[in-house]
C-alpha positions in Angstrom: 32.5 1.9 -3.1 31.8 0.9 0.6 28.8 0.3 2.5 29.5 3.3 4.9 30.5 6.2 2.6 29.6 7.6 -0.7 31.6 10.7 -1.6 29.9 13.4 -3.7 31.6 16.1 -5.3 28.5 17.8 -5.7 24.9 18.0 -4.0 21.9 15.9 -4.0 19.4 17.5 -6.8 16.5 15.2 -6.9 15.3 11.6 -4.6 13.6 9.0 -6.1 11.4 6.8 -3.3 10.1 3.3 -4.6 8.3 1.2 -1.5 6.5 -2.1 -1.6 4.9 -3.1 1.1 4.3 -6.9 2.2 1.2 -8.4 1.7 -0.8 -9.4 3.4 -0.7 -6.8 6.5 2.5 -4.7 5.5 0.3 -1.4 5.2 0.6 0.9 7.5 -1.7 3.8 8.5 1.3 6.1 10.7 4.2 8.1 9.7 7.3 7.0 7.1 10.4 9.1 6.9 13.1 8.9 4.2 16.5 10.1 6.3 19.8 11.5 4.5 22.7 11.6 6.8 26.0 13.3 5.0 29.1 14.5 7.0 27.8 18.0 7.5 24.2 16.9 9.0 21.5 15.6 7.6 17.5 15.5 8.1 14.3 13.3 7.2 11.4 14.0 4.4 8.5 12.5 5.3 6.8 10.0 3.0 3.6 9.5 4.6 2.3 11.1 7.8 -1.2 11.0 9.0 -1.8 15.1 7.7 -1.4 13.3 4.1 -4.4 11.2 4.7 -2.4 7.7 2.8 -2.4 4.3 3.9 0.1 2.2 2.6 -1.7 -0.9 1.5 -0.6 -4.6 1.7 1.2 -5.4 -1.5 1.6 -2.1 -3.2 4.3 -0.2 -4.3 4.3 3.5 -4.0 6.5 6.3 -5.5 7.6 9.7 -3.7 9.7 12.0 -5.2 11.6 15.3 -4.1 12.0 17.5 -7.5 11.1 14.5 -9.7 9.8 15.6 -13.3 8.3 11.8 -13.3 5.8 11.8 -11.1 3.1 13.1 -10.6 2.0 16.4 -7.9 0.2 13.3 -5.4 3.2 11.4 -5.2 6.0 14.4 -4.4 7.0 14.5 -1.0 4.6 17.2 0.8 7.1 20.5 1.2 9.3 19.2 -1.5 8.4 22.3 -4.0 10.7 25.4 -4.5 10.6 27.7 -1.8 9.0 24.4 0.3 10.1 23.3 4.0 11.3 20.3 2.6 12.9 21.5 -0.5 16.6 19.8 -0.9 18.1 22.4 -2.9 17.6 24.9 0.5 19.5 22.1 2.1 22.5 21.1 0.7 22.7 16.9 0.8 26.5 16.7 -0.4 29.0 13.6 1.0 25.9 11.0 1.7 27.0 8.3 4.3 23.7 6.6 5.3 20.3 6.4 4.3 17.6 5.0 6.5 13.7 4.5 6.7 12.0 5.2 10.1 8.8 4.6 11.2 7.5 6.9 13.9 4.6 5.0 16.0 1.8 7.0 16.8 1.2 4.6 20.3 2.3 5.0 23.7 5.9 3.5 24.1 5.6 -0.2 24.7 2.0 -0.9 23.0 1.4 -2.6 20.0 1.2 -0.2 16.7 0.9 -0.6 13.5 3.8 -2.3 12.7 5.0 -1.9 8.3 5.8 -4.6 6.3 8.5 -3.4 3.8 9.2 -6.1 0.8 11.3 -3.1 -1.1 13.0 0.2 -0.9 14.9 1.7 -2.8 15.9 5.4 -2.6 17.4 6.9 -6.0 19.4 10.3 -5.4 20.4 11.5 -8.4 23.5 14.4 -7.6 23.9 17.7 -9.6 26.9 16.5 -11.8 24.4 13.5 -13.5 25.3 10.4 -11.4 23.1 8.6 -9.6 23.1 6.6 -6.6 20.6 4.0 -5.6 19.9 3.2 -1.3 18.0 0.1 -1.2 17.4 -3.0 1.1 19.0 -5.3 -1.4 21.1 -6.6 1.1 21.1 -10.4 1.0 24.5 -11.7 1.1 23.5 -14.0 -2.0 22.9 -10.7 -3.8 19.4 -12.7 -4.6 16.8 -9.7 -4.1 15.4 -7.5 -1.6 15.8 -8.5 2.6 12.0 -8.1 3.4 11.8 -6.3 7.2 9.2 -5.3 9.3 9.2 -1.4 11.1 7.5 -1.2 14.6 7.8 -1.2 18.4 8.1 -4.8 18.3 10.5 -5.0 15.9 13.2 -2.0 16.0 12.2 1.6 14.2 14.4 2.6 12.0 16.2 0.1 8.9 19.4 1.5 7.2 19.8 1.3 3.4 23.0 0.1 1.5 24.4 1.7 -1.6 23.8 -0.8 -4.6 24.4 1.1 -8.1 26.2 4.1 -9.1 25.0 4.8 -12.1 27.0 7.6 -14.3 25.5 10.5 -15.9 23.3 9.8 -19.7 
């Protein structure tokens, strides 16, 4: 497995979104995007926006899920629902190369905004054929736990994931 591509022989049926936030001031009140590049395309799914009315608070973690029978209806990614804008089956996610957070600021270019602490992601997609594949920030070289980063104008917009597990079908 490399850091750049993941073949899939088939297409992405359900993501699995696990943040945790610094503490203290890693919250963030402005908009978080989960984007899926593959070889055909890709797009983004927002995971919090200021429509949703969440602020990601210092220290937490937080799930988001995209036809996940785990969780609950608060913590699906808005759209994400048959027939939704942001429904993954209406948009085929097959031969994942990157996955990446973004932050969007909600400030003019240049002033300060309100920057996010991330201790932790970790996207899960789970493919139609069983496996899964898990996108996190666990990306110290020492393989000794998650590279904490900041998201902001100050401090670059967008961080790219690395493929840690594939995990094979139950």
């Amino acid at each position: 497995m490399t850091d750049s591509v993941i073949i899939t022989a088939t297409a992405v049926e359900k993501i699995d979104i696990r943040v945790k936030t610094l503490s203290p001031w890693g919250g963030t009140k402005e908009p978080l995007y989960l984007g899926i590049i593959t070889n055909f395309g890709g797009r983004e799914f927002p995971l919090r926006y200021n429509k949703a009315g969440l602020t990601l608070a210092d220290g937490t973690t937080y799930q988001f899920g995209i036809n996940s029978t785990t969780l609950t209806e608060d913590q699906q990614i808005y759209g994400s629902q048959e027939d939704g804008p942001n429904n993954i089956l209406t948009y085929p996610l097959n031969n994942v190369q990157r996955v990446y957070l973004r932050k969007e600021p909600l400030t003019e270019s240049g002033d300060r905004d309100d920057s996010a602490g991330i201790y932790y992601i970790a996207a899960f997609l789970t493919m139609q054929d069983g496996h899964v594949i898990d996108w996190s920030n666990r990306n110290r070289p020492d393989s000794s736990g998650p590279s904490p980063f900041w998201l902001g104008n100050e401090f670059g917009q967008i961080v790219y994931l690395k493929p840690e597990v594939a995990m094979s079908p139950q």
